[in-house]
C-alpha positions as CSV (number, residue, x, y, z in Angstrom):
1,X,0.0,0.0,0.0
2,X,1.5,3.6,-1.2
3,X,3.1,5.6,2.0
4,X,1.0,8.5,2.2
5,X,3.8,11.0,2.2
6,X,2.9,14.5,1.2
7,X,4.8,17.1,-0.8
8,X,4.5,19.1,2.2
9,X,5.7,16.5,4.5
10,X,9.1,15.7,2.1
11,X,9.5,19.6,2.2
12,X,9.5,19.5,6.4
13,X,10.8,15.9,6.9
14,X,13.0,14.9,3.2
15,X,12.2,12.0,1.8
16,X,11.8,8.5,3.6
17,X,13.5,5.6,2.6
18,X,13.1,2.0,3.3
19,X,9.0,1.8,4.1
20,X,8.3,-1.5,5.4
21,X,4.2,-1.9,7.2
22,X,3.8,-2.5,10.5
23,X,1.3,-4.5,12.5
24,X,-1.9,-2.1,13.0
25,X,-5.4,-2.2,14.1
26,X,-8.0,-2.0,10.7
27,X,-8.6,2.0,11.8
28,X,-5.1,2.9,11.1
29,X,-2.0,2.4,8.6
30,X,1.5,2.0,10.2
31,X,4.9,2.0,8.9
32,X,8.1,2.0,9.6
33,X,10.3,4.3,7.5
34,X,14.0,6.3,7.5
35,X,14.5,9.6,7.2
36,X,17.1,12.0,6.4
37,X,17.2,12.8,10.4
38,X,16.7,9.5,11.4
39,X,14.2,6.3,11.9
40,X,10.3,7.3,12.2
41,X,7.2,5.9,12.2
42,X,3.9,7.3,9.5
43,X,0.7,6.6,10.9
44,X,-2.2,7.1,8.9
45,X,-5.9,7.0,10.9
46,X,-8.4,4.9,8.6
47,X,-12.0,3.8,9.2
48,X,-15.2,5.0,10.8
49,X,-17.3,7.6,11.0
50,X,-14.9,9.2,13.4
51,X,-11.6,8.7,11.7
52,X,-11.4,12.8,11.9
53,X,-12.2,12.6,15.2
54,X,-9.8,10.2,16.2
55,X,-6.8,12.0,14.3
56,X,-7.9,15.5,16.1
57,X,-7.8,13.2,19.4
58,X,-3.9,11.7,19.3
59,X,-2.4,14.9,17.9
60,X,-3.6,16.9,20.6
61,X,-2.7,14.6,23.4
62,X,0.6,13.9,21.8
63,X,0.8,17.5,22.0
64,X,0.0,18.2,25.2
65,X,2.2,15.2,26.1
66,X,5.2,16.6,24.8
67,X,5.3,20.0,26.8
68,X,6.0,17.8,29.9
69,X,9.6,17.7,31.4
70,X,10.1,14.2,30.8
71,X,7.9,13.3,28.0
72,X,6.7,9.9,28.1
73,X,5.1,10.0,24.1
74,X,7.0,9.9,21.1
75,X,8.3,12.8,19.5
76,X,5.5,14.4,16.6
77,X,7.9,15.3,13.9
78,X,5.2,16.5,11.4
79,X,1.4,16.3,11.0
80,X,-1.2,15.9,7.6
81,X,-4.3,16.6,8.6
82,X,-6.1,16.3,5.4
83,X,-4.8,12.9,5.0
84,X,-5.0,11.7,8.5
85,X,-1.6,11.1,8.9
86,X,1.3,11.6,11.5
87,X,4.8,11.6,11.4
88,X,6.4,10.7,14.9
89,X,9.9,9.8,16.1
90,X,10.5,5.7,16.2
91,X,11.4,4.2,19.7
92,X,13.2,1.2,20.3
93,X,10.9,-1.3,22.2
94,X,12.1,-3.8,24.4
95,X,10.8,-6.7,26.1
96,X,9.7,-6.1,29.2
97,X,11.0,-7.3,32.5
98,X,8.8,-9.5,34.6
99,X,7.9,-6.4,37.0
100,X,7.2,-3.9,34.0
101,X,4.0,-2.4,35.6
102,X,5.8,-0.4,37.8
103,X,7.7,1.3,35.1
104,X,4.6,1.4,33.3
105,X,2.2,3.1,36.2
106,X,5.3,5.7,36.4
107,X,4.7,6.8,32.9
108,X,1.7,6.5,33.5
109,X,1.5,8.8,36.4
110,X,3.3,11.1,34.1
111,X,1.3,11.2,31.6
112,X,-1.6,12.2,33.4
113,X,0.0,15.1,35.3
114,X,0.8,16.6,31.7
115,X,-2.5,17.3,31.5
116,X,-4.1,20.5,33.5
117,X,-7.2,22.9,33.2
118,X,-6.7,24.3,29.8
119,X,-6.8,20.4,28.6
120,X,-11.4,20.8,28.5
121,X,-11.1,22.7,25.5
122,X,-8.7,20.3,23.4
123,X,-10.0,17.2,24.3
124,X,-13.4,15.4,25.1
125,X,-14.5,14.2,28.7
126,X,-14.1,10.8,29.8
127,X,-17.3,9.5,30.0
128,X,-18.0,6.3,32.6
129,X,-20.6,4.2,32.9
130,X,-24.0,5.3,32.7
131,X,-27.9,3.9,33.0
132,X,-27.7,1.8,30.4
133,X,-24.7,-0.1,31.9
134,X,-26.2,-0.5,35.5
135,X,-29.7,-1.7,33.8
136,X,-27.7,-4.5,31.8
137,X,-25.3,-5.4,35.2
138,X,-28.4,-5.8,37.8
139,X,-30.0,-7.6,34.4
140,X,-27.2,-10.2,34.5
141,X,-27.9,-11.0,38.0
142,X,-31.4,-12.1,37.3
143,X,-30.5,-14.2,33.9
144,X,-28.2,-16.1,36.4
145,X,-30.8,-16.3,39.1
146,X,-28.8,-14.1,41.7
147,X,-30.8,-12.1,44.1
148,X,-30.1,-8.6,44.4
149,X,-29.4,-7.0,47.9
150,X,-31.7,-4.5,48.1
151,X,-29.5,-1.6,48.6
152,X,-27.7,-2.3,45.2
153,X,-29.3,-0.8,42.8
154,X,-29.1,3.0,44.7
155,X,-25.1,2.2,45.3
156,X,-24.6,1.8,41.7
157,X,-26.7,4.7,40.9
158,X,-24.4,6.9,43.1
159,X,-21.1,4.9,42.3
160,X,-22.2,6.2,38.1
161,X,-22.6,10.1,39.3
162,X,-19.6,9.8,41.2
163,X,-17.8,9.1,38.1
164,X,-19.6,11.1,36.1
165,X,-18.5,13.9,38.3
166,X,-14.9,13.3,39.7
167,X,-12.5,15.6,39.2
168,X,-9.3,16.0,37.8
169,X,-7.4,17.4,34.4
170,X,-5.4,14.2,33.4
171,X,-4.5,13.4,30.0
172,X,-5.8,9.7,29.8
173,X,-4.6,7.8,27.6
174,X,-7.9,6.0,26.4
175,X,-6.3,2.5,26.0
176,X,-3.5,2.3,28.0
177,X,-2.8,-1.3,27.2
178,X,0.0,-3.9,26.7
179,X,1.5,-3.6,22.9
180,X,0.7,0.6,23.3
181,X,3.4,0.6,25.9
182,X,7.3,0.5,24.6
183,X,9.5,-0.3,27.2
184,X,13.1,1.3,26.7
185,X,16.2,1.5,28.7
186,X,15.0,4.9,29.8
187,X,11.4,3.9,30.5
188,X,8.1,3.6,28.7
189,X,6.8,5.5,26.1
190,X,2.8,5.5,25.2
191,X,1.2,4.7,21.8
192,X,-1.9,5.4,19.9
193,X,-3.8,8.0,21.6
194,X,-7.0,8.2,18.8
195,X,-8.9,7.6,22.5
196,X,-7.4,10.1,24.2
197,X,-9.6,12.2,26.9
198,X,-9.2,14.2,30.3
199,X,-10.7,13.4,33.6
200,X,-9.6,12.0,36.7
201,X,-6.1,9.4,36.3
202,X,-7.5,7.1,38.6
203,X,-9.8,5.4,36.0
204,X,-6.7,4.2,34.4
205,X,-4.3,3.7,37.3
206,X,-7.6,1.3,38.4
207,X,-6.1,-1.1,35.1
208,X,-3.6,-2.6,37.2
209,X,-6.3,-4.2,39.3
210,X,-9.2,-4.9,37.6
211,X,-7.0,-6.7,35.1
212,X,-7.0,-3.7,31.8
213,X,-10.4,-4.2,30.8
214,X,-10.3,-2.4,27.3
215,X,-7.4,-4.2,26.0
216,X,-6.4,-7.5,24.6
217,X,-4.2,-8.3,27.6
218,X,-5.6,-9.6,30.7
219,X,-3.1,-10.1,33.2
220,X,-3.6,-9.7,37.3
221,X,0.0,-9.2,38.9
222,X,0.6,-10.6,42.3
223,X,0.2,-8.4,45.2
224,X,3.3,-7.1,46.0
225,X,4.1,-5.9,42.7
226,X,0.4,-4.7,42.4
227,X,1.1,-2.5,45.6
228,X,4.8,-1.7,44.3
229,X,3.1,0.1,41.0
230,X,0.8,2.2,42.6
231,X,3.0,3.5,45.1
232,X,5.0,4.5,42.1
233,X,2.2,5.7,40.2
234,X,1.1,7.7,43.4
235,X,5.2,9.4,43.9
236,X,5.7,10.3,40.4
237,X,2.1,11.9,40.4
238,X,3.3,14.1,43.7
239,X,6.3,14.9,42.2
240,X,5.0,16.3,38.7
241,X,2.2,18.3,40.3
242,X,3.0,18.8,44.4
243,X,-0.4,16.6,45.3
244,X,-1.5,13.7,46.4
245,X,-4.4,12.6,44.2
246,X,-7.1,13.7,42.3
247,X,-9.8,12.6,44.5
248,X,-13.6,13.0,44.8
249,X,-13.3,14.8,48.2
250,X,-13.9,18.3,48.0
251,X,-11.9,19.1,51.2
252,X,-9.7,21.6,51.5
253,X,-7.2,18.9,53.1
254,X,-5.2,16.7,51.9
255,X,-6.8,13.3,50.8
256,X,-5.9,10.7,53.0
257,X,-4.9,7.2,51.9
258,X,-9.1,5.9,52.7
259,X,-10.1,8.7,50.2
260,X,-7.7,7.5,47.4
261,X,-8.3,4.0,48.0
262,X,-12.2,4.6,47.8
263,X,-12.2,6.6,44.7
264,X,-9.8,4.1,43.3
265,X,-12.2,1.5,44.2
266,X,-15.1,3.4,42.1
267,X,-12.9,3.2,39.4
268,X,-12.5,-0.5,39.1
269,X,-16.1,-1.3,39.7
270,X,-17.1,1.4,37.0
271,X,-15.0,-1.2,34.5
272,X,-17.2,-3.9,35.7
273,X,-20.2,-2.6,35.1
274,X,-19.3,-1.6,31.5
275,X,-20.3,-4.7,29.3
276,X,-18.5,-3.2,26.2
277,X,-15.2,-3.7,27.9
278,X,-15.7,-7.8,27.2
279,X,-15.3,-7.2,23.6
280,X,-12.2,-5.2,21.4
281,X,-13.5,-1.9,20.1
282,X,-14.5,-2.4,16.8
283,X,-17.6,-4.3,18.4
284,X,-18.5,-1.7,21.2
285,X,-21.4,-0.6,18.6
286,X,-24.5,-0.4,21.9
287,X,-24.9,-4.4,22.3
288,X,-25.6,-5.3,25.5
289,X,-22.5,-8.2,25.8
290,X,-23.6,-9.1,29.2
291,X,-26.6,-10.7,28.2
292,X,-24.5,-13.3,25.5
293,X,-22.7,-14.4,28.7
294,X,-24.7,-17.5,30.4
295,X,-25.4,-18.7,27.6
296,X,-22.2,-18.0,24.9
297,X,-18.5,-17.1,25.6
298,X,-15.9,-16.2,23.0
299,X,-12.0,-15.4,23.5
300,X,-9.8,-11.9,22.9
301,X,-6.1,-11.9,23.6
302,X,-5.4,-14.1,26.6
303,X,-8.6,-15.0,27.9
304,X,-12.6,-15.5,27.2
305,X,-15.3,-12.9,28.0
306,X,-16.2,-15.4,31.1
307,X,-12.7,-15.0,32.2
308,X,-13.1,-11.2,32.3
309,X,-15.8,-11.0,33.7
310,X,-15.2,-13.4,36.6
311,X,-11.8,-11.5,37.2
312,X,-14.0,-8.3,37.5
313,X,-16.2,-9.9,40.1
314,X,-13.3,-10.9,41.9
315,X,-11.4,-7.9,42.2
316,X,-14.4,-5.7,42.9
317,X,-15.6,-7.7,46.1
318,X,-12.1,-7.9,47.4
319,X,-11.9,-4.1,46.8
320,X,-11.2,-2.7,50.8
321,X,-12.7,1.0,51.8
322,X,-15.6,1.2,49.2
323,X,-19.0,3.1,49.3
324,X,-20.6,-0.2,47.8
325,X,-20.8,-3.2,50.2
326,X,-24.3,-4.4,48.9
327,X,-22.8,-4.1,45.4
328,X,-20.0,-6.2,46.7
329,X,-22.3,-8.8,48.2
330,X,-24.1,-8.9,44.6
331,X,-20.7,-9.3,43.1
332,X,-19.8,-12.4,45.5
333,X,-23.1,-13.8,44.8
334,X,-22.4,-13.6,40.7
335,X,-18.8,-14.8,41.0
336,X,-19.5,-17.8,42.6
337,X,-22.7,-18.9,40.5
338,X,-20.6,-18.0,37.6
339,X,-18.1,-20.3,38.5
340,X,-20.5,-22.8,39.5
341,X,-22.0,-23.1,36.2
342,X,-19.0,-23.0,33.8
343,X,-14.9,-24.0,34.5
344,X,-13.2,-20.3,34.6
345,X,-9.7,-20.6,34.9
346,X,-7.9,-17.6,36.5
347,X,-6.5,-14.8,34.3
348,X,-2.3,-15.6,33.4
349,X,-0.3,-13.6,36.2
350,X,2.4,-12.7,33.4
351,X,2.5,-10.4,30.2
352,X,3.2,-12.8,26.9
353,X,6.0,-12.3,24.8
């Protein structure tokens, strides 16, 4: 396929040399190519309705990205935007060591902090779940013939407004995932931002637990390295901005660690409740995917939607300091009938090559 290289491009950039195609999703075109300056990597957003949208997105968080003391995304060395396409420097990727989600929940924490209040006019919301995902949750539990505590259905009513509402003015990634993470010997650098949004970084830091619900890799990391990543996330944060959190307490204090570990807690139940995180995006098109599950199951990347699903239920009633302990009794109640009826082996503890 030709290497959409504009005139205006060559004239900025010279003329690449030795295109080869990458690996890519079906909404964008990737290759590798050299340029006069050095190796680089064209990226071309294809597909959809929202292709525009989706280009508009990764430039400006790229660009936001980049005006941080320690960037953590690649270099943008030029931009098309009639033809979609981005220009950005190449990094050498690495495998990564057995304990990379600590490097990776630094970067991470560094991303988000390069966001800040003048990120609501350059990039969309993050939206959580909403109605429609509480309605086809509490819907589940009666398919499977699991009673609902009565106190449920208010908890995750006020768990979805306090998501809706939490504050903060991180740049979020919008698919932080394993395979848009490079590790290098200086650290990782973050891929493909056509999902990129602001809000509160705990919605993503909540990936390391709840097992990283919109991507192909499902992987739960024992708890000491669990711990070991979020107390890194939570240092680098305080050092980039001088805080401790973005939190949903509107005290004038300090949060303490209960606070953080609440609102951390909404986060990781919010991905529970959101069916459309069972399937890869290009299938996210308003299906309610709960409601395949007693009676179907299908695999994507390392596991099957049951998998998912029963890892979500897992991690959410183990979840200490919530505001949601009928939703956690629910939760118990679903995990165990789900196992009861099916053979749902745990999610792999380790990244694959």
């Amino acid at each position: 396929m030709r290497l959409p290289f504009s005139d205006e491009l060559r004239s900025a950039l010279g003329s690449p040399r030795r295109a080869r195609r990458l690996g890519s999703s079906p909404r964008s075109r990737v290759w590798s190519v050299e340029l006069p300056a050095g190796a680089a990597v064209v990226k071309q957003i294809v597909g959809g309705a929202d292709a525009g949208e989706r280009y508009a997105r990764e430039v400006a968080a790229l660009r936001l990205a980049l005006r941080a003391a320690t960037p953590v995304v690649p270099a943008l060395l030029a931009a098309d935007p009639a033809a979609r396409v981005m220009v950005l420097d190449r990094v050498a990727h690495r495998p990564p060591p057995p304990d990379w989600i600590v490097a990776y929940a630094t970067a991470l924490a560094r991303l988000h902090a390069s966001g800040g209040p003048d990120i609501t006019g350059t990039l969309p919301r993050w939206k959580g779940p909403d109605a429609s995902d509480a309605d086809a949750f509490l819907r589940l539990a009666e398919r499977l013939r699991v009673p609902v505590p009565p106190a449920a259905p208010a908890e995750i009513d006020a768990l979805t407004a306090r998501l809706a509402q939490a504050p903060g003015h991180a740049l979020l990634h919008g698919d932080p995932c394993p395979g848009n993470d490079l590790h290098t010997a200086d650290g990782v650098t973050f891929v493909d931002f056509e999902q990129a949004s602001w809000g509160s970084g705990l919605v993503e830091l909540a990936y390391l637990r709840i097992g990283f619900p919109t991507c192909w890799c499902v992987t739960a990391a024992p708890p000491p390295l669990l711990e070991r990543a979020e107390r890194a996330y939570f240092t680098t944060w305080h050092e980039a901005t001088g805080t401790t959190a973005e939190t949903t307490t509107t005290a004038a204090a300090t949060p303490d660690s209960t606070t953080v570990e609440a609102d951390l807690a909404d986060a990781c139940a919010g991905w529970l409740l959101r069916g459309d995180a069972l399937v890869e995006r290009a299938h996210r098109d308003g299906t309610d995917h709960l409601a395949r599950l007693p009676e179907g199951n299908w695999s994507w990347g390392t596991v099957t939607a049951r998998q998912r699903l029963a890892h979500r239920l897992s991690v959410v009633t183990g979840l200490p300091a919530t505001r949601f302990p009928a939703l956690q009794t629910l939760t118990a109640a679903l995990d165990a009938r789900l196992r009861a009826l099916h053979p749902i082996p745990p999610v792999p503890a380790a990244r694959p090559a």
